[in-house]
C-alpha positions as CSV (number, residue, x, y, z in Angstrom):
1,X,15.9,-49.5,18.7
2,X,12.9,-49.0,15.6
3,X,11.0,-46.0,15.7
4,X,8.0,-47.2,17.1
5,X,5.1,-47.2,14.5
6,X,2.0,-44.7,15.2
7,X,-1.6,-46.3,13.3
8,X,-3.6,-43.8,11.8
9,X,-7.0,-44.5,9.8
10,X,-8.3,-42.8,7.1
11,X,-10.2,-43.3,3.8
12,X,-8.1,-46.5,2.4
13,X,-7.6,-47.7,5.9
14,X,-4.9,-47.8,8.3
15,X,-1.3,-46.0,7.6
16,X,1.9,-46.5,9.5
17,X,4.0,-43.7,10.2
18,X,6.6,-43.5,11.9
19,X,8.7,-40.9,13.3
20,X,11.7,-40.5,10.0
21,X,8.6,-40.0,7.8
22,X,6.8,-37.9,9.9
23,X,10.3,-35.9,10.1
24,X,10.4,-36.0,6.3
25,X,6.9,-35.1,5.8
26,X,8.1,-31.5,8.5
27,X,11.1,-30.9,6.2
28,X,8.9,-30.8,3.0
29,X,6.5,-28.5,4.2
30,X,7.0,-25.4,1.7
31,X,7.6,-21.5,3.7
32,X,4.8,-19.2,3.6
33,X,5.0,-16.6,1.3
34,X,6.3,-13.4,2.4
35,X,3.6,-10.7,2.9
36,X,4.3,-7.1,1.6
37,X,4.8,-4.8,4.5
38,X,1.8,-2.8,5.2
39,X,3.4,0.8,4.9
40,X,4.0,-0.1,0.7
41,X,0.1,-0.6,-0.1
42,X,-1.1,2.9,0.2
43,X,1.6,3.8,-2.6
44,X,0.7,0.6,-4.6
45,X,-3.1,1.4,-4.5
46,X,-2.1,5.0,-5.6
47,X,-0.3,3.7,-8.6
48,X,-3.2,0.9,-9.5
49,X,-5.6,3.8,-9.2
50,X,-3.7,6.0,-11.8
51,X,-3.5,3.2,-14.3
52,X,-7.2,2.5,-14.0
53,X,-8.8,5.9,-14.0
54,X,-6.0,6.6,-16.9
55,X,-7.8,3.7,-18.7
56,X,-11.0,3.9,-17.6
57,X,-11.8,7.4,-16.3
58,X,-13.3,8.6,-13.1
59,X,-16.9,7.4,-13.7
60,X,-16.2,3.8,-15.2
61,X,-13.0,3.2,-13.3
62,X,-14.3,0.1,-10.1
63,X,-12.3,0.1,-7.0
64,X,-12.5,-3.8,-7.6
65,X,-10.4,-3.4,-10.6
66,X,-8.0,-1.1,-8.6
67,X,-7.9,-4.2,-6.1
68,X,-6.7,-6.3,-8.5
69,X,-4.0,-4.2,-10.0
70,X,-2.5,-3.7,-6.7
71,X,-2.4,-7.2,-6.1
72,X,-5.2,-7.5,-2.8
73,X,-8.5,-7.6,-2.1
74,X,-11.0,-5.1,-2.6
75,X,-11.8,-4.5,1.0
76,X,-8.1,-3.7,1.5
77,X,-8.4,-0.2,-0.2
78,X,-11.3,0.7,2.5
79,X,-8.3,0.1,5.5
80,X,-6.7,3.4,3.5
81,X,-9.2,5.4,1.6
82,X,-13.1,5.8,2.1
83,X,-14.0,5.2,-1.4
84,X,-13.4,6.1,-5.0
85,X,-12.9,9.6,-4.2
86,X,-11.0,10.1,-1.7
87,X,-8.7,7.4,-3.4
88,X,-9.0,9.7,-6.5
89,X,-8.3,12.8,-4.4
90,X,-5.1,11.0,-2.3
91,X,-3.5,9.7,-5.7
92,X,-3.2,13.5,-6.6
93,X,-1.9,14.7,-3.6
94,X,0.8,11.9,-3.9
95,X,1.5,12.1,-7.5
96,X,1.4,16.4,-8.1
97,X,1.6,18.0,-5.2
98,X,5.7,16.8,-4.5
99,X,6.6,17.9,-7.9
100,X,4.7,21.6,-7.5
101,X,6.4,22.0,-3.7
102,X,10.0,21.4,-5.3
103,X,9.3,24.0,-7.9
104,X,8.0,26.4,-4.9
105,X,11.4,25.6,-3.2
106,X,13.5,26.4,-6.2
107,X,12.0,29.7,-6.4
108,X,11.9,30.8,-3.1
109,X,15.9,29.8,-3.2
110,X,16.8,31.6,-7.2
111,X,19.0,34.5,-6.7
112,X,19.3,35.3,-10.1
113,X,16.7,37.0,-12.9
114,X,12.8,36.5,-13.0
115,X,13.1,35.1,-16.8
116,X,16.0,32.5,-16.1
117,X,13.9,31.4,-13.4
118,X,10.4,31.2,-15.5
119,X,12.2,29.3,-18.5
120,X,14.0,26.9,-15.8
121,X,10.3,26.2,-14.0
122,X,8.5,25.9,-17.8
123,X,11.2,23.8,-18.4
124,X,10.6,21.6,-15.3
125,X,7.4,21.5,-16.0
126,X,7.3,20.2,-19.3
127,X,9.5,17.2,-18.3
128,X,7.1,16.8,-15.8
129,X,4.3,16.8,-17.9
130,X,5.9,15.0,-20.6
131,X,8.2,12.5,-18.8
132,X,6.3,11.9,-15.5
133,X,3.1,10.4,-14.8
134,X,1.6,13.4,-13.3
135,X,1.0,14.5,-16.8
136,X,-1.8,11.8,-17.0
137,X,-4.0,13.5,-14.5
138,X,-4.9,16.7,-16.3
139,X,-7.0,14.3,-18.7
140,X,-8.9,12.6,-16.5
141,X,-10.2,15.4,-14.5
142,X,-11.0,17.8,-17.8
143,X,-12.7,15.0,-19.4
144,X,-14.9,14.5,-15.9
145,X,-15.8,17.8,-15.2
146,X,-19.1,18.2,-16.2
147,X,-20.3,14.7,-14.7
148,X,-18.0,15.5,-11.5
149,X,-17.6,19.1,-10.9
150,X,-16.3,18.4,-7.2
151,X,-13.3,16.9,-8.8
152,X,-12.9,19.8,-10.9
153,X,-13.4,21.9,-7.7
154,X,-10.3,20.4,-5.6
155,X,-8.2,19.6,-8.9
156,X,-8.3,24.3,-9.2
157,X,-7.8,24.3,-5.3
158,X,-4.9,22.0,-4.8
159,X,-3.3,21.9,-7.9
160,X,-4.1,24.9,-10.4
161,X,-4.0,28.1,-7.7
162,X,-0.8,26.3,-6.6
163,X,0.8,26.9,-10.0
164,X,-0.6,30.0,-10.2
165,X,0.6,31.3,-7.1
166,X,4.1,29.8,-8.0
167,X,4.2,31.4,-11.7
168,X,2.5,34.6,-10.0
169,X,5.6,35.0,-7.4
170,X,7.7,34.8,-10.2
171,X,6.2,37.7,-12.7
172,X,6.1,40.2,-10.0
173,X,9.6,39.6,-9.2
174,X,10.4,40.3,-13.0
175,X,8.2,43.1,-12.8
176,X,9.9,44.7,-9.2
177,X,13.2,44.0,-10.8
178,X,12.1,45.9,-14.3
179,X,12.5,42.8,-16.4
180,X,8.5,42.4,-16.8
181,X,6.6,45.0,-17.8
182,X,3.2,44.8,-15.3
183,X,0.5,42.4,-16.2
184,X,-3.1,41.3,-15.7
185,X,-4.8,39.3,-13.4
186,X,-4.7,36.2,-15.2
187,X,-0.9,36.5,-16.7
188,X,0.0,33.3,-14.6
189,X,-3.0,31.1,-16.6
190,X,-1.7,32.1,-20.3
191,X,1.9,31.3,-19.0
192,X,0.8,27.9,-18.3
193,X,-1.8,27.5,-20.7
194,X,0.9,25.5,-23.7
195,X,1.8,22.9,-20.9
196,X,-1.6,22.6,-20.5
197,X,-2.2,22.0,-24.0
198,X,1.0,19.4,-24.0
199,X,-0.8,17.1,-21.5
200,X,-4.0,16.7,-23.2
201,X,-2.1,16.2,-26.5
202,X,0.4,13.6,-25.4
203,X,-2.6,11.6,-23.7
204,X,-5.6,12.0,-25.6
205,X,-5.3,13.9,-28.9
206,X,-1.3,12.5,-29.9
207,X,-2.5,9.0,-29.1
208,X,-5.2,9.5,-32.2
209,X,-2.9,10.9,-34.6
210,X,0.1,8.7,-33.8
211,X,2.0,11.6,-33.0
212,X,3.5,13.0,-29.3
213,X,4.9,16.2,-28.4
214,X,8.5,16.8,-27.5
215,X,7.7,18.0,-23.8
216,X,11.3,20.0,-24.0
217,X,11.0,22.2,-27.4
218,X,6.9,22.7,-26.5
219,X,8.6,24.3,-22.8
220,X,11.4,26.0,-24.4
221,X,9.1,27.7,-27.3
222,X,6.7,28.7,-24.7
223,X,9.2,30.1,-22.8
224,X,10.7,32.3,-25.7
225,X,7.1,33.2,-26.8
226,X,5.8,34.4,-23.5
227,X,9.1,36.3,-22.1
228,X,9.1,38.3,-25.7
229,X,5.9,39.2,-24.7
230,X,6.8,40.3,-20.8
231,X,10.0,42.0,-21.0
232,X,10.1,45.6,-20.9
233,X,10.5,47.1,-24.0
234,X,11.3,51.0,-24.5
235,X,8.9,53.7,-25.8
236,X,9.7,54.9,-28.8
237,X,10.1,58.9,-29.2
């Protein structure tokens, strides 16, 4: 026996249906698109956030245009993050702090001589710097210091006494070890100070010019330049 037809009205009058087309109307209907798991979007903001503030900077960058770049609404990043800041604050915990505690690990394990180990962590650290896109930060919070000193404040806390502490550790050990002669309190800052000088060139001044820093021969001069000058030399007569 027929399917037995079902009458439905609507706006051009009544429709038959009956049950093979209301089968093939089931089979048609398309899946729902699959929803990113929840535990990926704090990552994704993080990345949106860096391209924005690298384009924009801290003051002009709009947590709607952060939204959009990450691919949800704007009252998504307020599930994960209280506001601009703290998103601000988070992306650099996520993005630096990783690459700073692996360098702290491969000092507390080196075995061998303070100036191996300070060329090997300059080295790192221009690759970093060059290669990685922590070495977009350094811009954006120099550049919003003045406007935002707060930003300033937790980039010296979290990130800059960090590397100084870690380049610290390693002068004294040249210096118990009598491969460093002793040095001031600020030794670990003028150590740094080239890669420093890489970052804002390779994202603000190079960009200008047409012209980039090799992140490898800027490390590797630094580190031939600033061991000359800490290695213990003999008095003469």
């Amino acid at each position: 026996m027929g399917a037995a037809p079902v009458l439905t009205q609507g706006a051009a009058g009544g429709k038959l249906l009956t049950s093979q087309s209301l089968m093939g109307a089931v089979m048609t209907v398309e899946p729902a698109p699959r929803r990113r798991r929840k535990e990926a979007r704090p990552g994704e903001l993080l990345d949106a956030a860096l391209t924005v503030f690298s384009e924009k900077g801290y003051a002009a960058a709009r947590l709607d245009e952060v939204a959009a770049r990450a691919g949800v609404s704007k009252g998504t990043i307020y599930l994960y993050f209280s506001g601009k800041e703290e998103l601000f604050k988070a992306m650099v915990r996520a993005i630096v702090l990783p690459n700073l505690a692996g360098l702290t690990d491969l000092v507390d394990k080196h075995q061998g001589p303070a100036s191996a180990l300070l060329a090997e962590v300059l080295r790192r650290l221009g690759d970093l710097i060059s290669t990685h896109k922590a070495g977009r930060i350094p811009k954006i919070v120099i550049a919003e210091a003045g406007t935002f000193p707060e930003l300033a404040r937790f980039w010296v806390a979290e990130v800059v006494e960090r590397g100084r502490a870690l380049i610290t550790a390693i002068l004294d050990r040249g210096v118990a070890s009598g491969e460093f002669s002793p040095q001031g309190a600020e030794a670990a800052l003028v150590v740094i100070s080239p890669l420093l000088m890489l970052a804002l060139w390779n994202t603000a001044l190079g960009p200008a010019v047409g012209r980039s820093l090799d992140g490898a021969a800027v490390a590797r001069q630094a580190a031939e330049i600033v061991l000359n000058g800490l290695r213990c030399r003999e008095e003469s007569p």
